[in-house]
FIROTOR-836951 format. One record per atom (N, C-alpha, C, O, CB): residue number from 0; residue in one letter; atom name; x, y, z. Coordinates in steps of 0.02 Angstrom, whole numbers, plus 50000, padded with zeros to 5 digits. Each point is the difference from the previous one (the first is absolute). Glycine has a CB too. Example, Ala and Ser with C-alpha at 12.3 -4.5 7.8 and 13.67 -1.06 7.14 Angstrom:
BEGIN
ATOM   seq   type   atom       u       v       w
ATOM     0      A      N   50660   49716   50390
ATOM     0      A     CA   49955   50059   50000
ATOM     0      A      C   50045   50060   50000
ATOM     0      A      O   50052   49999   50033
ATOM     0      A     CB   49853   49942   50029
ATOM     1      S      N   50077   50112   49902
ATOM     1      S     CA   50042   50059   50003
ATOM     1      S      C   49961   50055   50037
ATOM     1      S      O   50025   50055   50008
ATOM     1      S     CB   50034   49913   49884
END
This chain:
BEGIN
ATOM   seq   type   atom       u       v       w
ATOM     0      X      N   55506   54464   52972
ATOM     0      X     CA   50066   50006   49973
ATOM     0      X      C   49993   50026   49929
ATOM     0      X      O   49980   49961   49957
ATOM     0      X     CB   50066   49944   50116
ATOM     1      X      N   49970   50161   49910
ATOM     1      X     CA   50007   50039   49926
ATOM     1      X      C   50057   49982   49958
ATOM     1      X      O   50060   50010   50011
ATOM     1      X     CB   49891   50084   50040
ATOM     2      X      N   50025   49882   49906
ATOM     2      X     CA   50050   49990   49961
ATOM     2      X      C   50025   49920   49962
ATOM     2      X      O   50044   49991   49958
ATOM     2      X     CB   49976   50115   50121
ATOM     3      X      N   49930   49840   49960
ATOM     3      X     CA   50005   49946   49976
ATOM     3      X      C   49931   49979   49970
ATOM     3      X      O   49943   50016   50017
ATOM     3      X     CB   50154   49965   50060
ATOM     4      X      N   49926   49976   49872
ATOM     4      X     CA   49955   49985   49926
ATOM     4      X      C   50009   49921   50013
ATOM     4      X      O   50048   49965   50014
ATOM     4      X     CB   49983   50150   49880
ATOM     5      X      N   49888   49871   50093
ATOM     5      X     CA   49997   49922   49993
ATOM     5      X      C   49970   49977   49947
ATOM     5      X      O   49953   50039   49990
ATOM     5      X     CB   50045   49952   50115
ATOM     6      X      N   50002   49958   49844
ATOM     6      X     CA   49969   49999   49964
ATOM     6      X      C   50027   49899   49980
ATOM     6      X      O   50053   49973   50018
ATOM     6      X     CB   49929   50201   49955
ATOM     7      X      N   49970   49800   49994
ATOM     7      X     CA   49990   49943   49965
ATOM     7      X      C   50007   50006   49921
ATOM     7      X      O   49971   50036   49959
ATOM     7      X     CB   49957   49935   50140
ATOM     8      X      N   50117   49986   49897
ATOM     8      X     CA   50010   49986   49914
ATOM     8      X      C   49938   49955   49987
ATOM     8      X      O   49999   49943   50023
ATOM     8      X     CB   50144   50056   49962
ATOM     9      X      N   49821   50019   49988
ATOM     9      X     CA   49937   49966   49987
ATOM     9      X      C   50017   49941   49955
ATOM     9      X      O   49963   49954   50018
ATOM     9      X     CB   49966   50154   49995
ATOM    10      X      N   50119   49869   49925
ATOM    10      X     CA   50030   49972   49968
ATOM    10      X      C   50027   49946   50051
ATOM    10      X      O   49974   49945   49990
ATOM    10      X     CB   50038   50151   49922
ATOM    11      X      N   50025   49906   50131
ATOM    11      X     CA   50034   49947   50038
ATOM    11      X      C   49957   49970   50058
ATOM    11      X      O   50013   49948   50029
ATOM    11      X     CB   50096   50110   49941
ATOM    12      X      N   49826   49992   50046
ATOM    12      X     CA   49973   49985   50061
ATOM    12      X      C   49955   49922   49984
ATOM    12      X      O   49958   49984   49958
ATOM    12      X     CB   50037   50165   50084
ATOM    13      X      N   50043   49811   50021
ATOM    13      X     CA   49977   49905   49980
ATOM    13      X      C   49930   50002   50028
ATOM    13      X      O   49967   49948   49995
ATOM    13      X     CB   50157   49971   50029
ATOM    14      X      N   49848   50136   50005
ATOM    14      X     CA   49953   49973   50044
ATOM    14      X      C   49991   49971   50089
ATOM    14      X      O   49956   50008   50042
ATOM    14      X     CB   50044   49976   49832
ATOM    15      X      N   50047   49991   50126
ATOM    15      X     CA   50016   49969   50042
ATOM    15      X      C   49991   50034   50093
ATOM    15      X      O   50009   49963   50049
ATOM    15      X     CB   50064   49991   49827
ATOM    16      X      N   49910   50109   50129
ATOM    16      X     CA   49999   50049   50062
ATOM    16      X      C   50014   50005   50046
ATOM    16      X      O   49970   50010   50053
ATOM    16      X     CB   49984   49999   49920
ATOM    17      X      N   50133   49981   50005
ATOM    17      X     CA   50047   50009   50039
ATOM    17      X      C   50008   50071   50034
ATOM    17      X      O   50023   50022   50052
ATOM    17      X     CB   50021   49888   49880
ATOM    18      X      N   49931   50110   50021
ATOM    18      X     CA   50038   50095   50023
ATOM    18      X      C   49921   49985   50057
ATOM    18      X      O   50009   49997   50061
ATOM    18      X     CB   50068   50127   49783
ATOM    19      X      N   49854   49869   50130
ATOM    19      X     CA   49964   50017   50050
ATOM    19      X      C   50014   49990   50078
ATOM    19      X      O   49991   50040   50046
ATOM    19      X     CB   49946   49945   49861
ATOM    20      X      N   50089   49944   50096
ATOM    20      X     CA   49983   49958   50058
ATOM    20      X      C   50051   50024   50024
ATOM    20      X      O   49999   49998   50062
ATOM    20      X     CB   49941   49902   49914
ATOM    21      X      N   50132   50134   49991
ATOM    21      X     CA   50050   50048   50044
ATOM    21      X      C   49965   50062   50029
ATOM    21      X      O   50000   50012   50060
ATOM    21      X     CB   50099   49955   49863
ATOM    22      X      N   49872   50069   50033
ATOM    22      X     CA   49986   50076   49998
ATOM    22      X      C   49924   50012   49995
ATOM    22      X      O   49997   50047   49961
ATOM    22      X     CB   50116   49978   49981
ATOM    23      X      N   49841   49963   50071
ATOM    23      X     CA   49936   50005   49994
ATOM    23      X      C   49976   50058   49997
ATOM    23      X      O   49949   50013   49967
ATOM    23      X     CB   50048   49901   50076
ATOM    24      X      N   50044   50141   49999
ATOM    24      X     CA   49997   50076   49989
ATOM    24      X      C   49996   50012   49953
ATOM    24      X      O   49957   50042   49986
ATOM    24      X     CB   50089   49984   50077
ATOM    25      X      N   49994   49948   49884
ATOM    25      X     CA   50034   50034   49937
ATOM    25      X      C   49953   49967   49937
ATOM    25      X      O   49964   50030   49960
ATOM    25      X     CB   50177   49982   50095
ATOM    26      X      N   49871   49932   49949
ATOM    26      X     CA   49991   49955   49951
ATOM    26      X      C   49903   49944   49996
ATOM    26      X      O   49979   49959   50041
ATOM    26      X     CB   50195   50047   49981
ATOM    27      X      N   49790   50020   49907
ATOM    27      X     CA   49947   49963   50047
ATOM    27      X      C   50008   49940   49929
ATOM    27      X      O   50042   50002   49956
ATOM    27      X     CB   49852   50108   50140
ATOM    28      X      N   50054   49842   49912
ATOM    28      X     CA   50006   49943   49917
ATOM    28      X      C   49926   50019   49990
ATOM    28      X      O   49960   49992   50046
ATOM    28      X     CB   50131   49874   49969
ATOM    29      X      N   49893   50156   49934
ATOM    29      X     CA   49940   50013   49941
ATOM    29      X      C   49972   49922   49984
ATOM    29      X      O   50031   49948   50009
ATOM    29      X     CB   50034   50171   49923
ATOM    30      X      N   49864   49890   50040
ATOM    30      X     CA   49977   49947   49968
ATOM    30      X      C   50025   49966   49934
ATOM    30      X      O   49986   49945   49977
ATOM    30      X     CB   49934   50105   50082
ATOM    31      X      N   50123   50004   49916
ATOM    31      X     CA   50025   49967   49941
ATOM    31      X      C   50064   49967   49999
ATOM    31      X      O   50031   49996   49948
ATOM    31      X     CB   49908   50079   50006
ATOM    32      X      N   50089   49893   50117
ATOM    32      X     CA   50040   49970   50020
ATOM    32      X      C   50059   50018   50019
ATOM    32      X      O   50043   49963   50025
ATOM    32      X     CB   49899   49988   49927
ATOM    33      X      N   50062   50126   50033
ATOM    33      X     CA   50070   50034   49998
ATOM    33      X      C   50004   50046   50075
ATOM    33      X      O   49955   50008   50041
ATOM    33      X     CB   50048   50003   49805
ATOM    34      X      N   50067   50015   50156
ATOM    34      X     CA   49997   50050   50069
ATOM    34      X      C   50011   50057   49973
ATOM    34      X      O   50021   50009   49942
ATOM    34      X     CB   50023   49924   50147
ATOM    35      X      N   49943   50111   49952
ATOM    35      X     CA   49998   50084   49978
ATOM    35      X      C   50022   50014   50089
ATOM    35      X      O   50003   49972   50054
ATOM    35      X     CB   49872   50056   49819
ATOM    36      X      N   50136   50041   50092
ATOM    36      X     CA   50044   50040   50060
ATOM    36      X      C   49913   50033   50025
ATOM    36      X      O   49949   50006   49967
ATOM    36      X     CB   50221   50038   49972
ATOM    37      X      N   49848   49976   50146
ATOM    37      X     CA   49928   50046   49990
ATOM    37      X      C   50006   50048   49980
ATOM    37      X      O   50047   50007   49960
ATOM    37      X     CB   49907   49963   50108
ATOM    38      X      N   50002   50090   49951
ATOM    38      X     CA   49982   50062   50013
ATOM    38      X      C   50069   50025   50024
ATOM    38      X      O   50034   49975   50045
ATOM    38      X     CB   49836   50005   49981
ATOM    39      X      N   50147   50084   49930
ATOM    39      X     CA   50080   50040   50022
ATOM    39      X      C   49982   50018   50080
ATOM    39      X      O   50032   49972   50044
ATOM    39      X     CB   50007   50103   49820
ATOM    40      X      N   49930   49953   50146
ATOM    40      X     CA   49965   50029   50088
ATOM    40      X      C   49990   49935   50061
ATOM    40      X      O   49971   49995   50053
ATOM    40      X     CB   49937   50107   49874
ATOM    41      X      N   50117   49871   50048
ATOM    41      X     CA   49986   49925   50026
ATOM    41      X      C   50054   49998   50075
ATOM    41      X      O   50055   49985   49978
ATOM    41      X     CB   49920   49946   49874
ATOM    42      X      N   50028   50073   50195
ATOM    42      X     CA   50055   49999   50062
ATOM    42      X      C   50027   49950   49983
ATOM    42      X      O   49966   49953   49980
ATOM    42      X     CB   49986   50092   50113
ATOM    43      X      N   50127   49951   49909
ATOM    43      X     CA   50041   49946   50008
ATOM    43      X      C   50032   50022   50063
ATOM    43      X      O   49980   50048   50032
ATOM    43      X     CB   50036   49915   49846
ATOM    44      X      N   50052   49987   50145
ATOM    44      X     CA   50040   49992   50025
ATOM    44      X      C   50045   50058   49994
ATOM    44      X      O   50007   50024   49944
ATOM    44      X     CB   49964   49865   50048
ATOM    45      X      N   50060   50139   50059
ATOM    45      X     CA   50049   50046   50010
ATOM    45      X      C   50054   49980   49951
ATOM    45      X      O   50016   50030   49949
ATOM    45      X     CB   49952   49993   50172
ATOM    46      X      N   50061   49913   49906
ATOM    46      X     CA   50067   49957   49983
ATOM    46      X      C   49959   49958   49976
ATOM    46      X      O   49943   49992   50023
ATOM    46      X     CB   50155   50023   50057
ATOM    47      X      N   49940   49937   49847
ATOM    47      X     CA   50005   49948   49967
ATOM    47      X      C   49988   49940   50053
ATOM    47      X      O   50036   49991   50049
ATOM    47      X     CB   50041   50070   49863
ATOM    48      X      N   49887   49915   50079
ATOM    48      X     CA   50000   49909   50038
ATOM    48      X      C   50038   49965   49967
ATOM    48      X      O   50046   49970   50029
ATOM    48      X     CB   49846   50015   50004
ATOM    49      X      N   50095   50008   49885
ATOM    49      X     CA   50015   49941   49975
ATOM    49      X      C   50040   50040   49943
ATOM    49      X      O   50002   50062   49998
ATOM    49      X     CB   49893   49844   50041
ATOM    50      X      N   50137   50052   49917
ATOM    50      X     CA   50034   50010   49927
ATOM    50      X      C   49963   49943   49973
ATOM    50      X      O   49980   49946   50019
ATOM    50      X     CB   50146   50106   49998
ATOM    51      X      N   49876   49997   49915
ATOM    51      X     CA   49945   49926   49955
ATOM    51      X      C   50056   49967   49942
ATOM    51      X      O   50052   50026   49981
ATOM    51      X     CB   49799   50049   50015
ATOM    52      X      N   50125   49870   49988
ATOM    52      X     CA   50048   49963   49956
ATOM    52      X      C   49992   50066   49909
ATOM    52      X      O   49961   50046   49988
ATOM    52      X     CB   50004   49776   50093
ATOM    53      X      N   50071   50160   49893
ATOM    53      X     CA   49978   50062   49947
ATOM    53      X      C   49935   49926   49939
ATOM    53      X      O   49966   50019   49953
ATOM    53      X     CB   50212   50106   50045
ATOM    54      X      N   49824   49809   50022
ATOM    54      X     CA   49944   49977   49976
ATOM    54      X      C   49935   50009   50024
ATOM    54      X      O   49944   49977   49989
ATOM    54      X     CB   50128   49963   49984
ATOM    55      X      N   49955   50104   50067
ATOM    55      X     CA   49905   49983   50036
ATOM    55      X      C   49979   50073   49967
ATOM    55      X      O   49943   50021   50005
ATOM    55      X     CB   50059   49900   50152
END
């Protein structure tokens, strides 16, 4: 799907790996406790599964 942008506010991100355990495609958690988006080339989903809270 062209045209959609994902990204983590690194500032608000609790840790917590929520987005992972939704999206594992997308989203991996680093050693330094935080989540990051992957690789842009990364296959997602055609269609949206989920909507994320704007805290996560």
């Amino acid at each position: 799907m062209s045209g959609v942008k994902v990204w983590i506010d690194q500032d608000l991100c609790t840790g917590d790996g929520i987005c992972e355990e939704v999206a594992p495609a997308i989203f991996f958690g680093a050693e330094d406790g935080l989540y990051y988006v992957r690789e842009a080339n990364t296959d997602v989903p055609a269609e949206p599964t989920h909507s994320f809270s704007p805290t996560c």
